[in-house]
N, CA, C and O of each residue as an XYZ file, in Angstrom:
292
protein
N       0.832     -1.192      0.000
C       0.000      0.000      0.000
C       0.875      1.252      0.000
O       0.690      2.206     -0.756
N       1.783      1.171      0.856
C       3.032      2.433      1.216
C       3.701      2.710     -0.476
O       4.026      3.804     -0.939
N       3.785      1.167     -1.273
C       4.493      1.380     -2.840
C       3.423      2.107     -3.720
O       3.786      2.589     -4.793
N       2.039      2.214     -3.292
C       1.173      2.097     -4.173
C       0.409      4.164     -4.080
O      -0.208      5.008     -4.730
N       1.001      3.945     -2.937
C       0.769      5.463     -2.197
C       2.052      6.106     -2.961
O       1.839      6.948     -3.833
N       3.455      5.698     -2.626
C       4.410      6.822     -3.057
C       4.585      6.955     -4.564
O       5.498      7.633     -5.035
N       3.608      6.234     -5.397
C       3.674      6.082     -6.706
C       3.020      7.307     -7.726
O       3.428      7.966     -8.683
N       1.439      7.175     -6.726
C       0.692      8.078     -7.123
C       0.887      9.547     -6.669
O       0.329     10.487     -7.235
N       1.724      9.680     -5.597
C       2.368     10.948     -5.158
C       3.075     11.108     -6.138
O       2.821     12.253     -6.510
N       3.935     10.606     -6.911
C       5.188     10.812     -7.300
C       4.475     11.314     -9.082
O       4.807     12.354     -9.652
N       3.677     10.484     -9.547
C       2.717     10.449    -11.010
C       1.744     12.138    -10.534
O       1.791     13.147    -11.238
N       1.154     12.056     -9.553
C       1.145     13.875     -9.287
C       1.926     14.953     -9.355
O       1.638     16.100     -9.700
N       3.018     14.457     -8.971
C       4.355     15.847     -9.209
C       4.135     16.160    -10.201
O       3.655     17.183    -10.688
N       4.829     14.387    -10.939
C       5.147     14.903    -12.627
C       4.513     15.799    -13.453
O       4.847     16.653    -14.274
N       3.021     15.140    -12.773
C       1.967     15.703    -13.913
C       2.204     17.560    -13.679
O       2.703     18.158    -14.633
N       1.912     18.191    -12.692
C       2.275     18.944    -12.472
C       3.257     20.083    -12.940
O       3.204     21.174    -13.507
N       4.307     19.110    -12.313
C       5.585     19.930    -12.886
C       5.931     20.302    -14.571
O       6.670     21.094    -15.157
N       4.730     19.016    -15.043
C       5.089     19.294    -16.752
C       4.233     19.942    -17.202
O       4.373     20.293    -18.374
N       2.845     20.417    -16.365
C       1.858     21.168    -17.021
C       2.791     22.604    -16.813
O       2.862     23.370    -17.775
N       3.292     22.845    -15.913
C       3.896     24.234    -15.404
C       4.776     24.573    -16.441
O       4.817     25.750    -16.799
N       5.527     23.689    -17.011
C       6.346     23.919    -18.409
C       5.850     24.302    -19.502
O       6.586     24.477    -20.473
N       4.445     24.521    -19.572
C       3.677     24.804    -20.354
C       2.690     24.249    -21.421
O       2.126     24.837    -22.344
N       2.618     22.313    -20.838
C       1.825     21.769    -21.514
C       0.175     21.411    -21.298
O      -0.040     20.317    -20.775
N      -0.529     21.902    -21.510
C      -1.740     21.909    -21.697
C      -2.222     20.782    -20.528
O      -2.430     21.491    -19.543
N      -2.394     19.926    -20.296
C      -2.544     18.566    -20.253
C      -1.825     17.517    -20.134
O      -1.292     17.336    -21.229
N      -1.398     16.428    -19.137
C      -0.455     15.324    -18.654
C      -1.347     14.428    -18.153
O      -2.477     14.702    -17.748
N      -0.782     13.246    -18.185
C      -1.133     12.379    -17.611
C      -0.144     11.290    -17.251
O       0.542     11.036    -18.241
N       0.183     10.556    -16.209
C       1.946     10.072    -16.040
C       1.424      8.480    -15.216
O       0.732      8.441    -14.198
N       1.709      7.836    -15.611
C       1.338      6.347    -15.019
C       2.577      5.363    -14.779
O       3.210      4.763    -15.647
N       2.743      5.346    -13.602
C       4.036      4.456    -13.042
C       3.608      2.875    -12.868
O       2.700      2.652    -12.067
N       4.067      2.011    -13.410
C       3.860      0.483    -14.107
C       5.290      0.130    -13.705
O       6.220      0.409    -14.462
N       5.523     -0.581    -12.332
C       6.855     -1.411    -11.664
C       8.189     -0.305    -12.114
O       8.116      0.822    -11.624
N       9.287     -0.591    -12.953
C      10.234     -0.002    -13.305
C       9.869      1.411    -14.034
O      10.337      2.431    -13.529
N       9.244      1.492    -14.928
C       9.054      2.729    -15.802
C       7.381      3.343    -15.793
O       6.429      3.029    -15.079
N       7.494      4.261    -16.821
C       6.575      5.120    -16.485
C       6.001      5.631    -18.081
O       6.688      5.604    -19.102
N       4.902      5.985    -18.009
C       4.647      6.709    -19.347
C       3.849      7.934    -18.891
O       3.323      8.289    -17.837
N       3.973      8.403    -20.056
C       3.807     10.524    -19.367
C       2.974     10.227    -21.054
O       3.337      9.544    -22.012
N       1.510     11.258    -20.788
C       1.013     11.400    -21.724
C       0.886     13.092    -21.599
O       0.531     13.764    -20.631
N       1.300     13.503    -22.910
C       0.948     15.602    -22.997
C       0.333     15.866    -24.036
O       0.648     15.432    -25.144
N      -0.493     16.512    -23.829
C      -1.085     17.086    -25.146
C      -0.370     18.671    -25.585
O      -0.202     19.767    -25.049
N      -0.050     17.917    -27.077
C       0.611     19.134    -27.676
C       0.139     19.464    -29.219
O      -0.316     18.628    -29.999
N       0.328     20.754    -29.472
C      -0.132     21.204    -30.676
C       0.794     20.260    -32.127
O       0.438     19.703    -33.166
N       1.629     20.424    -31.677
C       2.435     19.369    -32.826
C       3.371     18.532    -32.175
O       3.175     18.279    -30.986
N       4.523     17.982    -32.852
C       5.735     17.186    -32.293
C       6.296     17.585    -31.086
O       6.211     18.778    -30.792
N       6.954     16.672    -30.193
C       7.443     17.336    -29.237
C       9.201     17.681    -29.847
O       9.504     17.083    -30.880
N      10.102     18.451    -29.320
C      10.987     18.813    -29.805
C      12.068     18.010    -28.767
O      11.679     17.201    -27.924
N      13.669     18.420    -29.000
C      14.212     17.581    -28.369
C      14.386     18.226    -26.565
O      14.354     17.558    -25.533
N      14.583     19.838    -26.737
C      14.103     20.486    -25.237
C      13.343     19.980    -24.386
O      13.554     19.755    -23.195
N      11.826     19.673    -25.434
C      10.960     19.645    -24.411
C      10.679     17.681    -23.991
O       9.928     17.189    -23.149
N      11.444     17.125    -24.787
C      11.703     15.665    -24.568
C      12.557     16.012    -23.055
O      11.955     16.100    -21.985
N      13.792     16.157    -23.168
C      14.162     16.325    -22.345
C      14.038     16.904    -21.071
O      14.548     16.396    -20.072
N      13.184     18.264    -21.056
C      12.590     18.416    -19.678
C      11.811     17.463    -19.102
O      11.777     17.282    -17.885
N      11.037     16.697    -20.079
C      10.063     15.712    -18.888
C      10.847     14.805    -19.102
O      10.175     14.005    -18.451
N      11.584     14.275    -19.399
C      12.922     13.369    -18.648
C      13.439     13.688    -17.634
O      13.481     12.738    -16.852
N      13.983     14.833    -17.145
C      14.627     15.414    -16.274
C      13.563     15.490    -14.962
O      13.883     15.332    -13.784
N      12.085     15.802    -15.537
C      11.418     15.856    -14.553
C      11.268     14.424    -13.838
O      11.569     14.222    -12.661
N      10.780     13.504    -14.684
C      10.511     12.286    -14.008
C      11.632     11.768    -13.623
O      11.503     10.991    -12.677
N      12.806     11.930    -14.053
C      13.517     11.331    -13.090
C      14.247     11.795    -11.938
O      15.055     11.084    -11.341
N      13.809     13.663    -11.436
C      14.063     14.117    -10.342
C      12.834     13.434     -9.417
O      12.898     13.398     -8.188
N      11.864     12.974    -10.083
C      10.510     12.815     -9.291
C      10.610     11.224     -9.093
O      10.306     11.252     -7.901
N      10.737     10.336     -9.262
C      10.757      9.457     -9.332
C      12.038      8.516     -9.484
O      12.022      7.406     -8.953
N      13.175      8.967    -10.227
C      14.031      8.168    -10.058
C      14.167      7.262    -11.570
O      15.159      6.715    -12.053
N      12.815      7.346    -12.061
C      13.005      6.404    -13.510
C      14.192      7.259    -14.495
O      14.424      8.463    -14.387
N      14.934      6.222    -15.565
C      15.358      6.769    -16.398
C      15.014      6.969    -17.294
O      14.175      6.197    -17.758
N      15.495      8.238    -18.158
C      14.766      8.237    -19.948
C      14.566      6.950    -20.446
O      13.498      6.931    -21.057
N      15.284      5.556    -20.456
C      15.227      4.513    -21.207
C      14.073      3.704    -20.589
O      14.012      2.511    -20.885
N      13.414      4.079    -19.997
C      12.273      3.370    -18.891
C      11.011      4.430    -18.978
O      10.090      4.150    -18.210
N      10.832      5.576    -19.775
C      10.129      6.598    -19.947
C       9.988      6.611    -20.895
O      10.944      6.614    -21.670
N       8.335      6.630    -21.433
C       7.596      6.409    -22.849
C       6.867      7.756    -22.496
O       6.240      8.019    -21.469
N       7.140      8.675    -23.779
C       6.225     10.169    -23.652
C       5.586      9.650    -24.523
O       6.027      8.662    -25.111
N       4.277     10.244    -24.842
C       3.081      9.817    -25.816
C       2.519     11.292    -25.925
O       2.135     12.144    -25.123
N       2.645     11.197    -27.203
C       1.638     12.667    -27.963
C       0.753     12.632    -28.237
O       0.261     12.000    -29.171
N       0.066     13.611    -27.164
C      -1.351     13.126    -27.449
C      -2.378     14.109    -28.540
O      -3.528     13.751    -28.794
């Protein structure tokens, strides 16, 4: 319950911290090792903004980019 609690704390930051970057809309779902982050964006994401929500989830969580699936939504 304590894994299942610090998960959904942690899938709140993200979401958060990546709407504040200026994306419309997130959604971030932590599944054992990795994670997928969904944003809604007007077009492609670029390589900046790849990289900030990398940086984010893994100040927040600990996952790495190679364990992090962004999805355009």
């Amino acid at each position: 319950i304590a894994k299942m609690a610090s998960d959904m704390e942690a899938e709140a930051n993200v979401e958060t911290l990546v709407m504040a970057k200026g994306f419309a809309q997130c959604v971030a779902v932590i599944g054992g090792d990795s994670i997928n982050v969904v944003v809604d964006v007007d077009s492609t994401l670029n390589a900046s903004q790849i990289a900030q929500i990398n940086t984010i989830v893994f100040e927040q969580t600990g996952i790495t980019p190679d364990k992090t699936v962004i999805i355009e939504k």
